[in-house]
DOSE-643379 format. One record per residue (C-alpha): residue number from 1; z, y, x. Coordinates in steps of 0.25 Angstrom, whole numbers, always signed. Layout:
REM DOSE-643379
[site NUM; [Z; Y; X]]
...
This chain:
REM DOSE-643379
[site 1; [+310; +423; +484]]
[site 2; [+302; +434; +478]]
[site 3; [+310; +446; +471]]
[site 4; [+303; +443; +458]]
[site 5; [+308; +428; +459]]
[site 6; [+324; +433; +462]]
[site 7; [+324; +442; +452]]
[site 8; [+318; +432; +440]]
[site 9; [+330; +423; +445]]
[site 10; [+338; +431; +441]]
[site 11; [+333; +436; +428]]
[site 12; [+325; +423; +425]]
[site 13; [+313; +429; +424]]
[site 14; [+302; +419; +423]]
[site 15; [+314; +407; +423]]
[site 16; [+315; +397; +414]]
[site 17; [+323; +399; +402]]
[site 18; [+337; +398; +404]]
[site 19; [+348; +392; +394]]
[site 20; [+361; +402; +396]]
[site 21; [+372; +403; +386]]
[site 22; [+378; +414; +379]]
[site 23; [+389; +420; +390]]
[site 24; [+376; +420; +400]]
[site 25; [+368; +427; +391]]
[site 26; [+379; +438; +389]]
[site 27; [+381; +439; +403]]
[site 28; [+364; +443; +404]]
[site 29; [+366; +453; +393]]
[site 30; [+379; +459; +402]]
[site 31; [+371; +460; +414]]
[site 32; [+359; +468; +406]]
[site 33; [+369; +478; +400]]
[site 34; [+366; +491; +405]]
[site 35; [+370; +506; +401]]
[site 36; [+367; +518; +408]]
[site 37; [+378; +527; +412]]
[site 38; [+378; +543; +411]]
[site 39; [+384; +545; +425]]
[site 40; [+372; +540; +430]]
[site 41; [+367; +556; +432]]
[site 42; [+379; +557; +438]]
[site 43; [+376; +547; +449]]
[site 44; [+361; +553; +449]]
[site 45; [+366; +568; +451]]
[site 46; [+378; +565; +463]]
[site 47; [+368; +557; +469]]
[site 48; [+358; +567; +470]]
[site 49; [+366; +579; +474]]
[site 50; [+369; +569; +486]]
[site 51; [+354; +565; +489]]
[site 52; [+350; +580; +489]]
[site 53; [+362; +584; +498]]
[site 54; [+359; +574; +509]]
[site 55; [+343; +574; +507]]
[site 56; [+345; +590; +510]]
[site 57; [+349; +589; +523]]
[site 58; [+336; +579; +527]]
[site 59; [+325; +592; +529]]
[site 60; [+335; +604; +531]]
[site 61; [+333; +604; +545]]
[site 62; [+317; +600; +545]]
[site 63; [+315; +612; +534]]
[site 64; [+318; +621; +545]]
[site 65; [+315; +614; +557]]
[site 66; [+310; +627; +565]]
[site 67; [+323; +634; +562]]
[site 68; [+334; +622; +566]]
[site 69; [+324; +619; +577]]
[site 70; [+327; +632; +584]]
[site 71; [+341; +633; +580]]
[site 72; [+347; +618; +585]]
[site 73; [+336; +620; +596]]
[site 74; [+329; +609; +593]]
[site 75; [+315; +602; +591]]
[site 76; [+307; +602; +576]]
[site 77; [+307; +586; +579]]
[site 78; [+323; +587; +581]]
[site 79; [+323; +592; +566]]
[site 80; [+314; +582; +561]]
[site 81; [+324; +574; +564]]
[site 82; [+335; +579; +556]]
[site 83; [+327; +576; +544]]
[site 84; [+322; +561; +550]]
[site 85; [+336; +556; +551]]
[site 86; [+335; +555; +536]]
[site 87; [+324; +544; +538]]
[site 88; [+329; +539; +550]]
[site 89; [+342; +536; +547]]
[site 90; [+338; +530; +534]]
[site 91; [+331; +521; +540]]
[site 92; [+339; +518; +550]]
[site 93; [+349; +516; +537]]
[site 94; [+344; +508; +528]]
[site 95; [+350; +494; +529]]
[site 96; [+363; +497; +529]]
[site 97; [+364; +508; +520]]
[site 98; [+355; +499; +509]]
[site 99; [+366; +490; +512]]
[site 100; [+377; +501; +511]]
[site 101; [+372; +505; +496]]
[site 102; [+369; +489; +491]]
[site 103; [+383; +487; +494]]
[site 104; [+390; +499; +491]]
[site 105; [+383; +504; +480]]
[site 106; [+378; +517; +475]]
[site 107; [+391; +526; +476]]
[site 108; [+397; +522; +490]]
[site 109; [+384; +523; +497]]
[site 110; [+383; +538; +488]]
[site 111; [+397; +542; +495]]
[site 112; [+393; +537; +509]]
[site 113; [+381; +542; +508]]
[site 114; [+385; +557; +503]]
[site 115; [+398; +556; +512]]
[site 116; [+390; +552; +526]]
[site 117; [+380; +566; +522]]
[site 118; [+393; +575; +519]]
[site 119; [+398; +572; +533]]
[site 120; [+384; +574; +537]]
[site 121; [+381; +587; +531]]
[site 122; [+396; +592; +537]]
[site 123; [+392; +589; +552]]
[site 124; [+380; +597; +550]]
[site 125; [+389; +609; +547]]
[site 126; [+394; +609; +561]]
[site 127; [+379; +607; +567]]
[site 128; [+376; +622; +565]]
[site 129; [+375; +628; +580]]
[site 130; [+361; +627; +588]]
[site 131; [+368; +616; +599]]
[site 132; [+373; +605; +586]]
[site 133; [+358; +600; +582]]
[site 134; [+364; +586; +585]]
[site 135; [+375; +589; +575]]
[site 136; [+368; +594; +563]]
[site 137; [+360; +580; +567]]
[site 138; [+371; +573; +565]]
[site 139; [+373; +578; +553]]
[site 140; [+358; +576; +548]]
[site 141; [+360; +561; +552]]
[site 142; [+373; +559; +543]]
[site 143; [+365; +565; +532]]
[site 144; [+352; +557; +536]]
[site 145; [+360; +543; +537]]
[site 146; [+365; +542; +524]]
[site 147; [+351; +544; +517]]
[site 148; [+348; +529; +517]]
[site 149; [+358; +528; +505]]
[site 150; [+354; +542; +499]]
[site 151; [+339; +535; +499]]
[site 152; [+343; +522; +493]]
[site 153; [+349; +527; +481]]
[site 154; [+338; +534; +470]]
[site 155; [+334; +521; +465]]
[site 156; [+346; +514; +466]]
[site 157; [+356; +526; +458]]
[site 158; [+344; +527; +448]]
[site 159; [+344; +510; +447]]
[site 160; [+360; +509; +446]]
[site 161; [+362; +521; +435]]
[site 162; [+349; +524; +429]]
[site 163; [+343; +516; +417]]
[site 164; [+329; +512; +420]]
[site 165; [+320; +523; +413]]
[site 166; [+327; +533; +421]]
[site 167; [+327; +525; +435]]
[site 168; [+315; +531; +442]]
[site 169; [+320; +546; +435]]
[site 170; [+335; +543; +441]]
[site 171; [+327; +539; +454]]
[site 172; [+319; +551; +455]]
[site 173; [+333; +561; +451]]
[site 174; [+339; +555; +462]]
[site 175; [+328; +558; +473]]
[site 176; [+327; +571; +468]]
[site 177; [+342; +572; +474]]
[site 178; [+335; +568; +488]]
[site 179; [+324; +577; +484]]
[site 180; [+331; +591; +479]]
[site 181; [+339; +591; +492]]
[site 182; [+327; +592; +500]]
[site 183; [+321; +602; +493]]
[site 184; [+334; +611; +491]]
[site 185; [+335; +609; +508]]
[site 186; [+320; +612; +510]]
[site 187; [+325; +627; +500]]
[site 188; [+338; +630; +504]]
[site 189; [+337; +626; +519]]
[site 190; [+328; +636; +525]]
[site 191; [+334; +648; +515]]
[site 192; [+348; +644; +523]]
[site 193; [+343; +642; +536]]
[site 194; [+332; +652; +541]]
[site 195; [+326; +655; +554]]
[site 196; [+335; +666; +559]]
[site 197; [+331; +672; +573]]
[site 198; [+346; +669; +577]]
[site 199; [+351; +655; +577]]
[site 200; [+365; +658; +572]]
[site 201; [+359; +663; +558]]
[site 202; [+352; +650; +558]]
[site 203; [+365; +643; +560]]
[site 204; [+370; +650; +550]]
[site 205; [+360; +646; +540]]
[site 206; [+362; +631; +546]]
[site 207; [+378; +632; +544]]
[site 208; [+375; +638; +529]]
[site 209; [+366; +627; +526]]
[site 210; [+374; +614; +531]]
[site 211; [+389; +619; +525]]
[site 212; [+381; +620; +510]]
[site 213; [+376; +605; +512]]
[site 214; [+389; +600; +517]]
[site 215; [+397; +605; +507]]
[site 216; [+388; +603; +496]]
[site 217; [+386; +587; +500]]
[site 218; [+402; +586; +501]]
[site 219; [+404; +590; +488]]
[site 220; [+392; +580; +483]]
[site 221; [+399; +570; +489]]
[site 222; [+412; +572; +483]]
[site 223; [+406; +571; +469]]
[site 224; [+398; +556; +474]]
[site 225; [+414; +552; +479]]
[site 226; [+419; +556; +468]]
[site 227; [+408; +553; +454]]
[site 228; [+396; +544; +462]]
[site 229; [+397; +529; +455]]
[site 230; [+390; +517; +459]]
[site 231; [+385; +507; +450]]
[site 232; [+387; +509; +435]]
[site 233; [+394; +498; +427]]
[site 234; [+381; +492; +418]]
[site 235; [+367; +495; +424]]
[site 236; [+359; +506; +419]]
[site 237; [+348; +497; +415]]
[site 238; [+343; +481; +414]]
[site 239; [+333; +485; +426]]
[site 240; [+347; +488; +433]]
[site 241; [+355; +475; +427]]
[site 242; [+344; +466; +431]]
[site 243; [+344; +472; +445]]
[site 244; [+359; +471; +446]]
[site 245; [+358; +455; +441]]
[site 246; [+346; +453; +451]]
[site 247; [+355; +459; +463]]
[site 248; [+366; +451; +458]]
[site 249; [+360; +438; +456]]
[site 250; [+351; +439; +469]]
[site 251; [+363; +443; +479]]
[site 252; [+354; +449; +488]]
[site 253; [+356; +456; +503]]
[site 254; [+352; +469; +506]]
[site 255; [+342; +460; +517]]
[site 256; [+338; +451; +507]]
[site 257; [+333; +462; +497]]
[site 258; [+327; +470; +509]]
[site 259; [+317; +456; +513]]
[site 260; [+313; +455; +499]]
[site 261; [+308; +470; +500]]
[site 262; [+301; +468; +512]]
[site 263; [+293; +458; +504]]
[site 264; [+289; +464; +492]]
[site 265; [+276; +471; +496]]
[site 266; [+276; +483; +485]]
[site 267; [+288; +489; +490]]
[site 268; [+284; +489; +505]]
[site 269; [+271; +496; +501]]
[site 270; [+281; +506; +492]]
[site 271; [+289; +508; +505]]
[site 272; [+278; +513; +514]]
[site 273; [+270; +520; +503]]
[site 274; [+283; +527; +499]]
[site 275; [+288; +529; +515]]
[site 276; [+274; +536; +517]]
[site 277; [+276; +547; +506]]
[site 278; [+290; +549; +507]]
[site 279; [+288; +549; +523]]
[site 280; [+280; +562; +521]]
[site 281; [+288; +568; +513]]
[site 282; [+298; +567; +524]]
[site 283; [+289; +573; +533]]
[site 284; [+285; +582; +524]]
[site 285; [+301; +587; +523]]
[site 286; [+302; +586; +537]]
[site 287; [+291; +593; +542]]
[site 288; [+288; +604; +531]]
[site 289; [+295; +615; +540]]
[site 290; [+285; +613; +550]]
[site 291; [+273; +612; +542]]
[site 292; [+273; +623; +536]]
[site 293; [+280; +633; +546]]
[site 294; [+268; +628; +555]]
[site 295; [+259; +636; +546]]
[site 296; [+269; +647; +539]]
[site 297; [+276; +655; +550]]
[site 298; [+292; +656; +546]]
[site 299; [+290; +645; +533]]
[site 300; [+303; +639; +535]]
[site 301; [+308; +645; +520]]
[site 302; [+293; +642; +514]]
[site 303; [+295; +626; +520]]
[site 304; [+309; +624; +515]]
[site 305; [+301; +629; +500]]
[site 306; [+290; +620; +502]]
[site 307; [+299; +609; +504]]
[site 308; [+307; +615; +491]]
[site 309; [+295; +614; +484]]
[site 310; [+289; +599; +489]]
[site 311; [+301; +593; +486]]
[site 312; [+306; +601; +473]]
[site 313; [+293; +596; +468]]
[site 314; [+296; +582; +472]]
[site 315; [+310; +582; +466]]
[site 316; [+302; +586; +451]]
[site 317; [+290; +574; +457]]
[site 318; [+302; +564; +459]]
[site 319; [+307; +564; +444]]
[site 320; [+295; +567; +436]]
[site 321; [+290; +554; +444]]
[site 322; [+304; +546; +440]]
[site 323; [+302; +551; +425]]
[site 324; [+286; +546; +426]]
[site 325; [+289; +532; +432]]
[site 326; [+300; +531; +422]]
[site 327; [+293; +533; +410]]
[site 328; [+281; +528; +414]]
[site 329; [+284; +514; +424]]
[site 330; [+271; +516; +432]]
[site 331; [+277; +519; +445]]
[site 332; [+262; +515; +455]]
[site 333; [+254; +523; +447]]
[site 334; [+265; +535; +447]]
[site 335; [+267; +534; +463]]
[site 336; [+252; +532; +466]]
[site 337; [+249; +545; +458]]
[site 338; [+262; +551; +465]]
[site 339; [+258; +547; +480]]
[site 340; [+243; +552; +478]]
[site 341; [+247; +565; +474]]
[site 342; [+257; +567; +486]]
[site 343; [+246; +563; +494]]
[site 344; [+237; +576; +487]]
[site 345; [+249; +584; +489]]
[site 346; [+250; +583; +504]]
[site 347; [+236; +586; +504]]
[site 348; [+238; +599; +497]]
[site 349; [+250; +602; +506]]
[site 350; [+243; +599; +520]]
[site 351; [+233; +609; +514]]
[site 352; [+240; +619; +511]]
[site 353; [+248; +619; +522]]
[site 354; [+237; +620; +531]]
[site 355; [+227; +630; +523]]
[site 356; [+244; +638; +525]]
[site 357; [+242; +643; +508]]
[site 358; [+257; +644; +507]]
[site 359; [+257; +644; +492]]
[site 360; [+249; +631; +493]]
[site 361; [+260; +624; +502]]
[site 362; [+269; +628; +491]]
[site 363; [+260; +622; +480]]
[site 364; [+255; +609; +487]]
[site 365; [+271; +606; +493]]
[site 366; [+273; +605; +478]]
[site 367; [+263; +598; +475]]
[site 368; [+266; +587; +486]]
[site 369; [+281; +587; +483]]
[site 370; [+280; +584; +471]]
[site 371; [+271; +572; +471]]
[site 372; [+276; +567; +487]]
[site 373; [+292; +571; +487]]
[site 374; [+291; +564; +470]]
[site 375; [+287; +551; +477]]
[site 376; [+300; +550; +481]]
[site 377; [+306; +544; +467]]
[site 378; [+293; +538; +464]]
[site 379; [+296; +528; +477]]
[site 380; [+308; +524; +473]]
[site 381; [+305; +519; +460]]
[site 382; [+293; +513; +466]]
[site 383; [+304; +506; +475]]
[site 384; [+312; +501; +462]]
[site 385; [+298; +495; +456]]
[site 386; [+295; +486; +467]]
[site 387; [+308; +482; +471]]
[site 388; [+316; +480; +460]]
[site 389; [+326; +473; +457]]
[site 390; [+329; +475; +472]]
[site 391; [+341; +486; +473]]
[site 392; [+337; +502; +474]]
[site 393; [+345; +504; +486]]
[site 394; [+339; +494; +495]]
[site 395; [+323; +496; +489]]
[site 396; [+326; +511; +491]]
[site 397; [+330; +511; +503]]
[site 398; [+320; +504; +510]]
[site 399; [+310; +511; +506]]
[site 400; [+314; +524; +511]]
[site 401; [+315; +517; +525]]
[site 402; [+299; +519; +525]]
[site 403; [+299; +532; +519]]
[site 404; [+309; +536; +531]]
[site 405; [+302; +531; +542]]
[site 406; [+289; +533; +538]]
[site 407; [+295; +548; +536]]
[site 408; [+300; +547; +549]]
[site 409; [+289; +541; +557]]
[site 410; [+280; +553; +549]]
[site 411; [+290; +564; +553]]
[site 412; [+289; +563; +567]]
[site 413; [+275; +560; +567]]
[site 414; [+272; +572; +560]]
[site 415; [+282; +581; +567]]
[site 416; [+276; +578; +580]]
[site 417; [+262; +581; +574]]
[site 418; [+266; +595; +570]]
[site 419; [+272; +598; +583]]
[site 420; [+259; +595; +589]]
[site 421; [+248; +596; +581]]
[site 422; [+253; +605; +569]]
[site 423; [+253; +600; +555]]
[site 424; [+240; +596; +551]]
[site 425; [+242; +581; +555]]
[site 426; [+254; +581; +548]]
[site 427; [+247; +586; +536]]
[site 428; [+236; +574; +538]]
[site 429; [+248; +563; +542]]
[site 430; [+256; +567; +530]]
[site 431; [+241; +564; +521]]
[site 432; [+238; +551; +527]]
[site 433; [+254; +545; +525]]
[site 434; [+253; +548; +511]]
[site 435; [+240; +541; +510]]
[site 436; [+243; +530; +515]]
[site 437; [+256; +530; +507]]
[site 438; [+246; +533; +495]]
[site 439; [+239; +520; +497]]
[site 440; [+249; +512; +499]]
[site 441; [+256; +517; +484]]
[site 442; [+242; +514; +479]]
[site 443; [+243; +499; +483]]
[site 444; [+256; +496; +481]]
[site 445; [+257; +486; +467]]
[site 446; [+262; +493; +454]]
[site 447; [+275; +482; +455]]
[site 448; [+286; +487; +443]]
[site 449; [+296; +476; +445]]
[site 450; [+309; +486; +441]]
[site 451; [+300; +487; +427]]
[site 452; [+297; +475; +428]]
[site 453; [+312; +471; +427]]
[site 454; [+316; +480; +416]]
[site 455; [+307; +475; +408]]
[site 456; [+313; +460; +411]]
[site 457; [+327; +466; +409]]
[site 458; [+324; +471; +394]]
[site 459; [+319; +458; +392]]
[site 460; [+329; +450; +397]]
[site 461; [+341; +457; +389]]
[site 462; [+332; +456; +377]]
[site 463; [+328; +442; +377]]
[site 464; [+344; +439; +381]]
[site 465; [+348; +446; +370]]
[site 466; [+337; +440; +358]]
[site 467; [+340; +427; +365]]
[site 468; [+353; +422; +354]]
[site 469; [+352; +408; +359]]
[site 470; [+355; +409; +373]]
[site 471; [+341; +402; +376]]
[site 472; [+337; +409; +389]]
[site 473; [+334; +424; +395]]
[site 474; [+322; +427; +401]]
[site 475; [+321; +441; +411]]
């Protein structure tokens, strides 16, 4: 049974008319009440102190790789992998951690997920002497593991708290979370930690820079203990209500909703179109130290503010998209536009990069951060379109599976082709993944099913409410 067949079951869309009585009818009404709750920015902002908190620990290693290479006496492919955990272990995650949030909701999986980073973030605190790589790895995987539920939630906190004109904007706010605390790690991690001669100051620097996340993090995750709610009492929208009433009605498993997304076509095309930009923005994170110090002697500082400035960009790229796609609705033609001018951007970065015009790094990292990191939100409600009335969680999550292992896959590719052949090829890989992620966006359908529900839902609650005889609803 096709998606579109379940959910007109259960809203009796295209059904014959149906006789129901006046208790019924009241019952339909109740289910469509809806009211959106102030706390809701509440929710949004606790949430994405603790995305940024976690999220700044996946490159503070790779942003300097030359320097924590020399100081735990490691290789640059060792440090590569600090920042892989975070794709690695979310794939390796994904089942039971999409479980975990269907069943628990959105504030037990918050705490877990928060508290299992707070412990991490501790133990890396006591990695700081040239013999504990193994423990500040430790530490890094803690962190890592628990960004399978930090991953699923945008969409799903925007869907459960936000009305639906400020979905997508909701979506995009709580990315920029993920996103400002890359940026603030790319800034503030090589101004802490800097290649001194001696590797005791570089420990210091280390030790400086793990008791401020640590503490920081413990104090997030008291407020999300203490003020982080789950679901609120009347949903936010009749897009929501009816999701609720469809889930409810349908009583499906977590496998059962899984099998019906490997079926639907558009969402598969979405996962490896989205996998392939995102995957390079991974690589991108990852790698950027060794980009650009192959060309700028002693760039550590001018890496870390490039990185500032790519993803700074993208945090602006991330809402002004939310807010176009939620005025607008025209989520292909938005994306399209959006993945074509990333693709322009890397251009314009391998360029400038190789020609070594410093001021022209600067300028094209915008550029591209803007367009490539802002297709971050974009993905997600592309996601929502296609999927709905599936839940967020679930849809979420498995579309960051591609983007992690395409970013992994990509990572080490590329990191063994600097190590030998410089970054040129990068440079020319990097350009053909987006192009083929390009194409792919271009021929995936324009499907608006979530809109496509809304629309139903108003109707629906108007026609039960104009309908005084009890006749019949119709979705």
């Amino acid at each position: 049974m096709t998606e579109e067949k379940d959910l007109s079951q259960v809203l009796c869309v295209n059904n014959p008319v149906k006789v129901i009585n006046s208790e019924e009818k009241q019952e339909n009404n109740n289910a469509f009440q809806t009211k959106v709750y102030k706390r809701r920015w509440l929710m949004l902002c606790l949430f994405i102190l603790y995305n940024g908190l976690s999220t700044f620990q996946w490159a503070q290693y790779s942003i300097i790789t030359n320097i924590v290479s020399r100081y735990y006496g490691v290789s640059s492919l060792a440090i590569d992998w600090t920042s892989m955990t975070f794709m690695g272990y979310y794939v390796a995650f994904i089942f039971p951690a999409t479980y975990f949030v269907n069943r628990w909701g959105l504030r037990w999986s918050n705490i877990v997920g928060c508290g299992v980073a707070c412990i991490g973030s501790w133990i890396k605190v006591l990695s700081v002497s040239p013999d504990r790589f193994y423990v500040t790895f430790i530490g890094q995987s803690l962190v890592a593991s628990i960004q399978t539920l930090v991953l699923m939630m945008p969409g799903r906190l925007a869907a459960q708290w936000f009305d639906s004109n400020q979905v997508s904007t909701a979506t995009s706010l709580s990315i920029f979370g993920n996103q400002m605390g890359v940026a603030i790690c790319f800034l503030l991690t090589p101004m802490i930690v800097k290649n001194h001669e001696n590797l005791d100051d570089i420990g210091v620097g280390l030790s400086r820079l793990f008791w401020h996340q640590a503490i920081l993090i413990t104090i997030v995750f008291l407020f999300i203990v203490i003020l982080f709610e789950d679901d609120p009492k009347l949903p936010p929208s009749e897009t929501r209500a009816m999701q609720k009433l469809t889930q409810l009605e349908l009583d499906e498993s977590v496998l059962d909703s899984i099998k019906k997304l490997c079926k639907n076509k558009q969402f598969l095309l979405l996962c490896n179109s989205y996998g392939l930009g995102i995957g390079v923005v991974n690589v991108t994170g990852t790698l950027l130290n060794q980009i650009y110090v192959t060309h700028f002697e002693n760039g550590e500082e001018d890496a870390g503010r490039i990185g500032l400035a790519m993803v700074l960009m993208g945090m602006l790229g991330s809402v002004s998209f939310g807010v176009i796609v939620d005025k607008t609705h025209k989520y292909k033609e938005t994306t399209v536009i959006v993945y074509f001018l990333a693709l322009c951007g890397q251009v314009f970065f391998s360029l400038s990069t190789y020609f070594e015009i410093k001021w022209m790094v600067y300028l094209s990292a915008i550029f591209l951060g803007y367009f490539m990191v802002g297709y971050f939100a974009l993905g997600y409600e592309m996601c929502a379109e296609y999927t709905y009335p599936e839940s967020e969680g679930t849809t979420g999550g498995i579309l960051n599976v591609t983007n992690n292992l395409y970013g992994m896959v990509l990572v080490l590719i590329m990191g063994r082709l600097i190590e030998e052949y410089g970054d040129v090829p990068v440079h020319v890989g990097l350009f053909v993944t987006l192009l083929v992620g390009f194409v792919i966006t271009v021929l995936t359908k324009n499907v608006k099913r979530r809109q496509d529900a809304k629309r139903n839902a108003a109707q629906y609650v108007g026609v039960n409410q104009s309908d005084e005889n009890g006749e019949c609803e119709r979705s």
